[in-house]
Backbone as numpy.savetxt, mean C-alpha at the origin, in Angstrom:
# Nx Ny Nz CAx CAy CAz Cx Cy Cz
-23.98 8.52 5.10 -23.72 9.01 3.75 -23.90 7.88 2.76
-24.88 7.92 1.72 -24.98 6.87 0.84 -23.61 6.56 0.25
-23.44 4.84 -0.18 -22.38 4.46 -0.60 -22.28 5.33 -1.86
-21.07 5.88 -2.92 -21.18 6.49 -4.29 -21.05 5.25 -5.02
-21.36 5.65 -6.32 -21.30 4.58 -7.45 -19.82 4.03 -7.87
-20.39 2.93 -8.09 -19.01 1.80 -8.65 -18.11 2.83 -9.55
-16.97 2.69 -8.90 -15.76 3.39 -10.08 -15.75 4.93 -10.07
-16.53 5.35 -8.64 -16.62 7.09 -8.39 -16.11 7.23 -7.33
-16.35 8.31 -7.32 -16.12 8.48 -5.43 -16.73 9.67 -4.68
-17.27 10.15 -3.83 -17.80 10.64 -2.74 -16.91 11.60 -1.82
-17.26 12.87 -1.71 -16.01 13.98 -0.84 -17.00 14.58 0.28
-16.75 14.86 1.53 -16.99 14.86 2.60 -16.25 16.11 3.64
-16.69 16.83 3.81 -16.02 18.21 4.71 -15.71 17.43 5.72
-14.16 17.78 6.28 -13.75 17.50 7.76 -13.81 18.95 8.36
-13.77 19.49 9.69 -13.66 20.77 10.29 -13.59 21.85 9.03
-13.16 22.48 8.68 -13.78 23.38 7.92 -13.71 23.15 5.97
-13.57 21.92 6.24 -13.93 21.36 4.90 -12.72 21.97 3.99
-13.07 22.26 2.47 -11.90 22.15 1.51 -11.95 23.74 1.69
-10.73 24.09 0.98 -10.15 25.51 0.68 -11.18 25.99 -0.82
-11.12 27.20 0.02 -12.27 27.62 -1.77 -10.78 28.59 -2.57
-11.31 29.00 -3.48 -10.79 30.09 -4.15 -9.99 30.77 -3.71
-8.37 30.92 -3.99 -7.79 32.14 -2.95 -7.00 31.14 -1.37
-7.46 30.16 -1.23 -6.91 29.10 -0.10 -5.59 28.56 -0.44
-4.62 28.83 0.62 -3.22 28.47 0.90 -3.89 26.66 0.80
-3.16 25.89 0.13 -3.67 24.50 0.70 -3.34 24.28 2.03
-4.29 23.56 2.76 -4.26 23.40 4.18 -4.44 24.54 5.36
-4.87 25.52 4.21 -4.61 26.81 5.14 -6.14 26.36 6.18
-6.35 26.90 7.19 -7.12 27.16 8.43 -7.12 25.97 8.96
-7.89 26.12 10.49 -7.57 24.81 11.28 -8.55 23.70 11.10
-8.62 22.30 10.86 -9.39 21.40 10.68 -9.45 20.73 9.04
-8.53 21.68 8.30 -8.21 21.40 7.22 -8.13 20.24 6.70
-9.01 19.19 5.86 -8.95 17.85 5.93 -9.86 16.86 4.95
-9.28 16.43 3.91 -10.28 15.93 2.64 -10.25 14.94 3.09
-11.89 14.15 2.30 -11.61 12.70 2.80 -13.17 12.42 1.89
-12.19 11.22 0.67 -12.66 10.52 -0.38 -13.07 9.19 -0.28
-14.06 8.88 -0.45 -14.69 7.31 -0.77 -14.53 7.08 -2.07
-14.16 5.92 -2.22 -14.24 5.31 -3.61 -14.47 3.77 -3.63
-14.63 3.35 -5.10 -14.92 1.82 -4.79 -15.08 1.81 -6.59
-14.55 0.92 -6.84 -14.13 0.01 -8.64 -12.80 -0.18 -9.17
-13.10 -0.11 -10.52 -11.85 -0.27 -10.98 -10.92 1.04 -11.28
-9.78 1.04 -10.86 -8.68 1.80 -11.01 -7.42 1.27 -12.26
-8.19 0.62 -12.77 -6.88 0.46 -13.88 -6.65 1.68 -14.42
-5.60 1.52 -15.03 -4.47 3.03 -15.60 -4.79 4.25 -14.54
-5.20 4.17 -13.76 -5.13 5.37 -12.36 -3.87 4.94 -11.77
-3.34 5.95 -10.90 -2.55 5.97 -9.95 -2.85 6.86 -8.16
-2.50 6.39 -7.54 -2.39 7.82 -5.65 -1.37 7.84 -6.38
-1.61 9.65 -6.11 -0.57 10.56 -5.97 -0.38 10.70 -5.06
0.57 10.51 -3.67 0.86 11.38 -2.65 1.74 12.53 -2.82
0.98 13.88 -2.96 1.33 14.65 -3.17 2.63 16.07 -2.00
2.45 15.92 -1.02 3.14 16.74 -0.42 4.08 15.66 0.60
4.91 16.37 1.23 6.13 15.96 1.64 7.10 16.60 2.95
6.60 16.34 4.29 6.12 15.26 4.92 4.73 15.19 4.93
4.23 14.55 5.41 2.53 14.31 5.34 1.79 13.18 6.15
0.64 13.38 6.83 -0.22 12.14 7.06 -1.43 11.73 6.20
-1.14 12.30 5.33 -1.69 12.10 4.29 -1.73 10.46 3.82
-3.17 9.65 3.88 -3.47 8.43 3.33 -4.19 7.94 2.63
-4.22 6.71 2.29 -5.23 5.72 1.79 -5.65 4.94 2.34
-6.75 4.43 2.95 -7.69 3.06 3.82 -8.40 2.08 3.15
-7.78 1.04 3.16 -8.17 0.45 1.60 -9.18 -1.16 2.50
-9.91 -1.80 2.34 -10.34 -2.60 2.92 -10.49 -4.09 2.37
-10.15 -4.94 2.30 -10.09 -6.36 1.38 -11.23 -7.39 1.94
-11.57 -7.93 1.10 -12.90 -8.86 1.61 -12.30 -10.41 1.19
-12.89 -11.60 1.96 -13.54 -11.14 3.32 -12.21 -11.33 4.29
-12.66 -10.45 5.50 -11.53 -10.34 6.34 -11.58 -12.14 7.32
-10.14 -12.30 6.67 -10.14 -13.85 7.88 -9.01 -13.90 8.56
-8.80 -14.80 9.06 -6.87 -15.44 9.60 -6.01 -15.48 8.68
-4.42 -15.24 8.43 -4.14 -15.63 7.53 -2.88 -16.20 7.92
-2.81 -17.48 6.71 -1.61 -18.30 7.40 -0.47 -17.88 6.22
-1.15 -17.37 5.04 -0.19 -17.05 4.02 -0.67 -15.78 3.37
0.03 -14.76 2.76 -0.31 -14.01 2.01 0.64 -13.85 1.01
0.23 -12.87 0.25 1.38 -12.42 -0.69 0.53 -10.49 -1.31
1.52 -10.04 -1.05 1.31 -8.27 -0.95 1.82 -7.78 -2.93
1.33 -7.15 -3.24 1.92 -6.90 -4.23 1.88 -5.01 -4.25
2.49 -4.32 -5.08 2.34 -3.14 -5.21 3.52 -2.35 -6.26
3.12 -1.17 -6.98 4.53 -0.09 -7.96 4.07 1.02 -7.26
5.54 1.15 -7.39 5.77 2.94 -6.80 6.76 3.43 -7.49
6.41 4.24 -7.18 7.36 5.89 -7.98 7.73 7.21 -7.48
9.01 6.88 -6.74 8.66 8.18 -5.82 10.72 8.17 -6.07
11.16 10.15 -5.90 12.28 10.29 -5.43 12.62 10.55 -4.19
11.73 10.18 -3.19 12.59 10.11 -1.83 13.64 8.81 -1.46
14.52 9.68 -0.56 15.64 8.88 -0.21 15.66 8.58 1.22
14.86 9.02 1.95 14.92 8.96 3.24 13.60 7.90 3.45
13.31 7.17 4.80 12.19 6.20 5.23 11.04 6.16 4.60
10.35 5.38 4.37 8.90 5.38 3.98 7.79 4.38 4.34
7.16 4.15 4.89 5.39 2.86 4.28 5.11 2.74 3.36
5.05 1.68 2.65 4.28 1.92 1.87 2.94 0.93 2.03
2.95 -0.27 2.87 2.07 -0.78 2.92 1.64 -1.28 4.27
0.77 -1.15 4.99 0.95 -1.11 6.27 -0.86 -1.81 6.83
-0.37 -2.98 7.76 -1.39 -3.76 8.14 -1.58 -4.03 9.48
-2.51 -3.30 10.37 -2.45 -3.22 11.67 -3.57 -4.03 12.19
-3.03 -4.40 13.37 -4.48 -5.27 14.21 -4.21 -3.99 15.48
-5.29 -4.57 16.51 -5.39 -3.84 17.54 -4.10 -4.83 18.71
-3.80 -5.53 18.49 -2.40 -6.06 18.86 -1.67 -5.84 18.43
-0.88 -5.50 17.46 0.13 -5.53 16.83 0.07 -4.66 15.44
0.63 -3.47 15.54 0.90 -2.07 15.29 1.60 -2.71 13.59
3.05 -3.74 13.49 3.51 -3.67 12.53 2.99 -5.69 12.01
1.63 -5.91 12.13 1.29 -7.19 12.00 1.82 -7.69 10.14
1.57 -7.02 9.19 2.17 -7.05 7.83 2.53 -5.28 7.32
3.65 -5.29 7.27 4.06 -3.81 6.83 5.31 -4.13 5.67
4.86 -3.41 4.57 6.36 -3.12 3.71 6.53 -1.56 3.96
8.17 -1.47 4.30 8.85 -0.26 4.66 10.23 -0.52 3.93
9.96 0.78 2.94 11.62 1.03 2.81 12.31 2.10 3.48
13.79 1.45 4.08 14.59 2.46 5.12 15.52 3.22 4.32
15.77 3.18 3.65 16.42 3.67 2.51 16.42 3.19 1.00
17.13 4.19 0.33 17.15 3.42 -1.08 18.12 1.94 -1.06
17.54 1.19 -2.14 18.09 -0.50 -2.52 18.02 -1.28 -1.23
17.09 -0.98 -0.03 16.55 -2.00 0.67 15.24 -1.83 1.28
14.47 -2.57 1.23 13.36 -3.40 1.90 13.28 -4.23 3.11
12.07 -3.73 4.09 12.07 -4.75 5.21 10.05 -5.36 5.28
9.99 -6.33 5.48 9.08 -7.00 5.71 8.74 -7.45 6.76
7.53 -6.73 7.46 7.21 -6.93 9.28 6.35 -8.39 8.40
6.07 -8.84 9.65 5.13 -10.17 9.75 5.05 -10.32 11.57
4.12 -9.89 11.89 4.12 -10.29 13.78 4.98 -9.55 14.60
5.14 -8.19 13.81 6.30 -7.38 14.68 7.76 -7.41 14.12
8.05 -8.71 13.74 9.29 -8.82 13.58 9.60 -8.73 12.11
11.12 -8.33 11.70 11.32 -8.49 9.84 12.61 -8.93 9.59
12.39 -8.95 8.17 13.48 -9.71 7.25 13.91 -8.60 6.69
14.98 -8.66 6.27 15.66 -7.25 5.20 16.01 -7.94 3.74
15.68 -7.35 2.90 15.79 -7.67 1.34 16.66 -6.44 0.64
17.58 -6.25 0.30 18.55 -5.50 -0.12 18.33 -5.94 -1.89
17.81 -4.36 -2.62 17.70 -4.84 -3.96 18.81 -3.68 -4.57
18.54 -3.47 -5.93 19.40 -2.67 -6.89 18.20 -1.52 -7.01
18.91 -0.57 -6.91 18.16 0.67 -6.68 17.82 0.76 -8.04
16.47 1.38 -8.75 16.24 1.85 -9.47 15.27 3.00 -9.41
16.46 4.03 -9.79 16.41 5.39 -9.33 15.44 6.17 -10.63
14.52 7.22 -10.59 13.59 7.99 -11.32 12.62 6.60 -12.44
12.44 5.42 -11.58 11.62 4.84 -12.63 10.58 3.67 -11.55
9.85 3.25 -12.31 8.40 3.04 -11.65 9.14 1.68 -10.85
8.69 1.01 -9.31 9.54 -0.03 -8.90 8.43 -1.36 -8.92
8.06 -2.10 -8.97 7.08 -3.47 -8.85 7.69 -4.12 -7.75
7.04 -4.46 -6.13 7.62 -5.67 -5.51 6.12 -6.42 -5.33
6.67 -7.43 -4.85 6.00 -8.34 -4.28 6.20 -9.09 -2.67
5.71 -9.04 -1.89 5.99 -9.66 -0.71 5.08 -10.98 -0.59
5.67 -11.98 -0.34 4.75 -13.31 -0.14 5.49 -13.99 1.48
4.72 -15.00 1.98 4.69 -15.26 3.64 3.92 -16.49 3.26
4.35 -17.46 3.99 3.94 -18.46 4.54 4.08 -19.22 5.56
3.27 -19.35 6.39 3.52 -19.33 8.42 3.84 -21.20 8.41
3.76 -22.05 7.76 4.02 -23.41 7.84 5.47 -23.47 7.85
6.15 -23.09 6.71 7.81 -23.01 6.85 8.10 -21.33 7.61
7.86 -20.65 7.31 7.81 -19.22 7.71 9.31 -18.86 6.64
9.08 -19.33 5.71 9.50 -18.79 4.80 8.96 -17.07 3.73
9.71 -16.42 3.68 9.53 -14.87 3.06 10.15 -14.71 1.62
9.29 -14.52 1.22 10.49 -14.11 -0.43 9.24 -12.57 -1.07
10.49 -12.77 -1.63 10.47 -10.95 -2.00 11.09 -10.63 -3.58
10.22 -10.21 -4.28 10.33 -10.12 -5.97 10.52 -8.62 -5.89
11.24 -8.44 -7.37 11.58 -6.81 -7.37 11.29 -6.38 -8.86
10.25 -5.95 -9.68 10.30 -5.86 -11.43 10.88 -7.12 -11.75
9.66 -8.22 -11.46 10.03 -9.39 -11.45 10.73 -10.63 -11.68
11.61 -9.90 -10.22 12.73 -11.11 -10.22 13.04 -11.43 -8.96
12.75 -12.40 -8.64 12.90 -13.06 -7.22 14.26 -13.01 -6.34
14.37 -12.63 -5.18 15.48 -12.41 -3.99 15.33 -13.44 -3.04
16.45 -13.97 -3.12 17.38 -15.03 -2.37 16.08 -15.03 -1.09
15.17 -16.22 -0.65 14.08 -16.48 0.73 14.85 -16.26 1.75
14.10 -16.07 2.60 14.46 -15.80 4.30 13.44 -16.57 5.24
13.88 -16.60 6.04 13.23 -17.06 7.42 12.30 -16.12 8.62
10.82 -16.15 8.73 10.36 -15.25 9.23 9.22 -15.68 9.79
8.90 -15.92 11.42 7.59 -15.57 11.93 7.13 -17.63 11.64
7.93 -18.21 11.69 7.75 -19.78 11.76 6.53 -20.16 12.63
4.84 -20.53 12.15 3.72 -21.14 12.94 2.82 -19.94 13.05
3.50 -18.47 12.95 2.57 -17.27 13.52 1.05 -17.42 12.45
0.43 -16.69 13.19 -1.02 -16.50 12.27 -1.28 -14.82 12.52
-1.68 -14.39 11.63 -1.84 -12.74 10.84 -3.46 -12.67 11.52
-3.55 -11.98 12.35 -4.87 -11.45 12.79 -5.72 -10.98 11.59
-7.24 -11.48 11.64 -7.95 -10.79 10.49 -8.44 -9.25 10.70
-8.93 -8.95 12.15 -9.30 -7.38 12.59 -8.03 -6.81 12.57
-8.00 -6.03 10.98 -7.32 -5.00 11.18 -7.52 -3.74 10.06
-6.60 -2.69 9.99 -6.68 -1.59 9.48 -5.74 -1.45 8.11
-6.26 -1.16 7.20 -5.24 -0.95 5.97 -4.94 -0.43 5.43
-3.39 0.50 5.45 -3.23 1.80 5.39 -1.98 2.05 4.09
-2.40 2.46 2.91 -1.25 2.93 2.29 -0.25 4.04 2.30
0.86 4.19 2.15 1.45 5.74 2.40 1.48 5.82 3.76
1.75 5.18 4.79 2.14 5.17 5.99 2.40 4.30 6.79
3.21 4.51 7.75 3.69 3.15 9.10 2.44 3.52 9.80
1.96 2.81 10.51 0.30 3.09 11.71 1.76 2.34 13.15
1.77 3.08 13.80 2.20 2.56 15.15 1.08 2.86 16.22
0.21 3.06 15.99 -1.01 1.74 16.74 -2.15 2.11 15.36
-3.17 1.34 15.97 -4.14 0.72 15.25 -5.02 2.13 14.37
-4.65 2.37 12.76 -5.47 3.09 12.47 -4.98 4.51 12.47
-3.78 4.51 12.99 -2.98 6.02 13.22 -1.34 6.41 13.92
-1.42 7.33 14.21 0.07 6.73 14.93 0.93 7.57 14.24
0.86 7.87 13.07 2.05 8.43 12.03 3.04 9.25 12.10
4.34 8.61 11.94 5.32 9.91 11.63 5.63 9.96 10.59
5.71 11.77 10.40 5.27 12.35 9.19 6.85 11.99 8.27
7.67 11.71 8.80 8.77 11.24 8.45 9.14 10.00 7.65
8.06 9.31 8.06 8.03 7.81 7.70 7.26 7.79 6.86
6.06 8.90 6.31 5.26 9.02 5.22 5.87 8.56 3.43
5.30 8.33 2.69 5.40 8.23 1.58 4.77 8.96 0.59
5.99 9.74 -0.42 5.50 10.92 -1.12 6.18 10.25 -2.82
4.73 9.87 -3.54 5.16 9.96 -4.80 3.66 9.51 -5.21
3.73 8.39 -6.29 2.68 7.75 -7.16 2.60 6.17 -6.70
1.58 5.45 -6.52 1.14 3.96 -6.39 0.25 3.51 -7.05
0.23 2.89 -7.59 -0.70 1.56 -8.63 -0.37 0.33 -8.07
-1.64 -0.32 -8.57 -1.63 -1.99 -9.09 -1.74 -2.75 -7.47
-2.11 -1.94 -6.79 -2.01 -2.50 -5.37 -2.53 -4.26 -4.99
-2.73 -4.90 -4.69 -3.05 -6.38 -4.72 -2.46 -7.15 -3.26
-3.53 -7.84 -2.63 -3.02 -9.00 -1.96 -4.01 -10.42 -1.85
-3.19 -11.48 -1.78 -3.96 -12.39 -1.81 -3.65 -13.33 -0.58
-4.82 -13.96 -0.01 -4.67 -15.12 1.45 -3.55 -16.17 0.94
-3.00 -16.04 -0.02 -2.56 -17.11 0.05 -0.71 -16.90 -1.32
-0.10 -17.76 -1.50 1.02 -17.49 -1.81 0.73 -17.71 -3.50
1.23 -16.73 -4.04 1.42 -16.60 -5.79 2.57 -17.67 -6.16
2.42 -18.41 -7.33 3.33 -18.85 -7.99 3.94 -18.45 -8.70
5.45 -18.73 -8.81 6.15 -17.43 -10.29 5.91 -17.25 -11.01
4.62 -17.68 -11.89 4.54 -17.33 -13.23 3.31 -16.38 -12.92
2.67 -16.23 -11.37 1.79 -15.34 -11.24 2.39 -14.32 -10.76
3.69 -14.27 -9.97 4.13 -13.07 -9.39 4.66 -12.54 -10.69
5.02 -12.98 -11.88 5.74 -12.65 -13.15 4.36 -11.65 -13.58
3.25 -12.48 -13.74 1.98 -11.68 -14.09 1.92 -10.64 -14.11
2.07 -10.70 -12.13 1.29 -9.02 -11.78 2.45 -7.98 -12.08
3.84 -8.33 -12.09 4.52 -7.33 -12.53 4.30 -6.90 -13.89
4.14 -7.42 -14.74 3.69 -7.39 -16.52 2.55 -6.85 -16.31
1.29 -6.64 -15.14 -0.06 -6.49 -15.54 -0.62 -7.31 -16.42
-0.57 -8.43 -16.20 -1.36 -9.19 -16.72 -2.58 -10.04 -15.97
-3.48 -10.74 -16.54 -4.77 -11.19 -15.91 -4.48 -11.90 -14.26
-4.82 -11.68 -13.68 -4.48 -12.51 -12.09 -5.59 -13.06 -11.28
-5.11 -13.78 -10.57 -6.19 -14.85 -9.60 -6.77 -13.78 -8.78
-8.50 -14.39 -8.47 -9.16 -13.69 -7.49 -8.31 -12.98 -6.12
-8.86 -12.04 -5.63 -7.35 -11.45 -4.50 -8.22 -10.84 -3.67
-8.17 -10.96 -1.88 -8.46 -10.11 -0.99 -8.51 -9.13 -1.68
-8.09 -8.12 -2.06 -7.60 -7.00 -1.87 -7.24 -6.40 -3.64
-7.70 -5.71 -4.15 -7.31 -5.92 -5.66 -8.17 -4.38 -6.76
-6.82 -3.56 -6.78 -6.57 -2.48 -8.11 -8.20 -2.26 -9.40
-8.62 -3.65 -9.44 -9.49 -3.87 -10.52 -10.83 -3.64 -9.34
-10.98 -3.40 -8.27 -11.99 -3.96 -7.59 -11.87 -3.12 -6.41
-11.46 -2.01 -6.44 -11.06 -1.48 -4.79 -11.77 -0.70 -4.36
-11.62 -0.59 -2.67 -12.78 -0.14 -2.03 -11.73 0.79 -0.89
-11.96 1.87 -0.97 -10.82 2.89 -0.98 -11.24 4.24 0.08
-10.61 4.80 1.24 -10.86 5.76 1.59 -9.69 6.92 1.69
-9.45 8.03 0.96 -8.64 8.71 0.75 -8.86 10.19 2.10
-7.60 9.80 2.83 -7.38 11.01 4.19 -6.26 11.22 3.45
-6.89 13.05 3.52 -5.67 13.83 2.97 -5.01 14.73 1.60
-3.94 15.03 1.45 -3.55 15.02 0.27 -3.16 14.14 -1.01
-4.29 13.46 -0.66 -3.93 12.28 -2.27 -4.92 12.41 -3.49
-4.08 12.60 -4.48 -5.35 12.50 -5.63 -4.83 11.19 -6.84
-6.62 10.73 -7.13 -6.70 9.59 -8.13 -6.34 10.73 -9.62
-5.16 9.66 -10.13 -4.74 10.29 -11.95 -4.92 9.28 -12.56
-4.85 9.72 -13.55 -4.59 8.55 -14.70 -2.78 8.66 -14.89
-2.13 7.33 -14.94 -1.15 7.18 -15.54 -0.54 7.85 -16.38
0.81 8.42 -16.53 1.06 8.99 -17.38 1.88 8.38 -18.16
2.10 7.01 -18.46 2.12 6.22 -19.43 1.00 4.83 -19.70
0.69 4.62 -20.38 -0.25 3.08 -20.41 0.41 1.98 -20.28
1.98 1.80 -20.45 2.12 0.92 -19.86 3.48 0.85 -18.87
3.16 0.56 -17.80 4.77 0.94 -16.75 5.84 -0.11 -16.87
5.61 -1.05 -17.61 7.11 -2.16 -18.30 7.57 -1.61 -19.52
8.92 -1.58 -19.58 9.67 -1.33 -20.76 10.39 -2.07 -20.68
């Protein structure tokens, strides 16, 4: 299938392709959208629209290497109270190699090599959330920003190195490589501003990306993305222009 044009995207029948006119969504068997995209997404948002769901995003960052440091960024907007993914980084070893998961409301856990840290924030309930996850395997130090403001570092994954072959999945945990999902653990709301970079942000850059403001070149990056949509997700525009107040 030819690549689509910068800043479009491309739709593709799975088993009996989309519902016409008169279609229950999801109604018949094989039921199954699936979107290419690739540019800029500023003022867009994923909707994950239904609830539970395996419904995703496959997002791919260039170029794929080792990594001894990263830093994850991402906003969401969602009223669930029960488990979620929201950012999820699999190798063919290791199922939870970089994952942000919230287990409930006002906490956060951060896989790195299987294993995590817990970050306990202040819930902020019906309004858009900004974190940041950053890692660095020399100290194996973790810190974790929230609508930017930095949470007390932790200790995590001391010497490990982050496999570059892997899969990158928004709106879900992958417990193995590329799939795996419980529909439980899904994530149902709105995501923007998605971003990661090989290497660790400084505070006045993690301050940045929460403000939306200009940011350093990034693996992985909102202005520049290269995107495959399984499922019930649709690209919107924002329904405000700007998500800081």
């Amino acid at each position: 299938m030819p690549a689509p044009h910068r800043g479009e995207g491309s739709r593709r029948r799975l088993g009996l392709g989309y519902p016409q006119a008169g279609d229950r969504e999801g109604s018949g068997p094989g039921w199954l959208c699936v979107w290419w995209g690739t540019g800029d997404l500023y003022r867009k948002v994923f909707v994950f629209r239904k609830d539970p769901s395996d419904a995703h995003v496959v997002v791919k960052p260039e170029p794929e290497q080792p990594l001894q440091n990263f830093t994850v960024c991402l906003r969401s907007f969602t009223d669930l109270t029960r488990p979620y993914g929201l950012f999820s980084y699999a190798t063919k070893a290791q199922d939870n190699e970089i994952l942000l998961f919230k287990p409930k409301p006002g906490e956060y856990r951060l896989y790195v090599g299987g294993e995590f840290v817990t970050f306990r924030v202040p819930e902020n309930r019906m309004d858009w959330e900004h974190v940041c996850a950053g890692w660095e395997s020399a100290t194996g130090i973790a810190e974790f920003w929230v609508n930017g403001k930095p949470l007390p570092r932790k200790g995590l994954r001391k010497g490990y190195s982050v496999s570059a072959e892997a899969v990158i999945i928004l709106g879900q945990e992958q417990d193995s490589f590329g799939g795996g999902f419980d529909l439980y653990n899904s994530f149902t709301g709105e995501m923007t501003d998605v971003y990661m970079w090989g290497y660790g942000l400084s505070p006045g850059k993690m301050t940045a990306a929460y403000q939306s403001l200009q940011l350093p070149p990034s693996a992985l990056g909102w202005r520049n993305l290269q995107y495959e949509i399984k499922g019930d997700v649709a690209v919107k525009p924002r329904l405000r222009d700007t998500l800081i107040i």
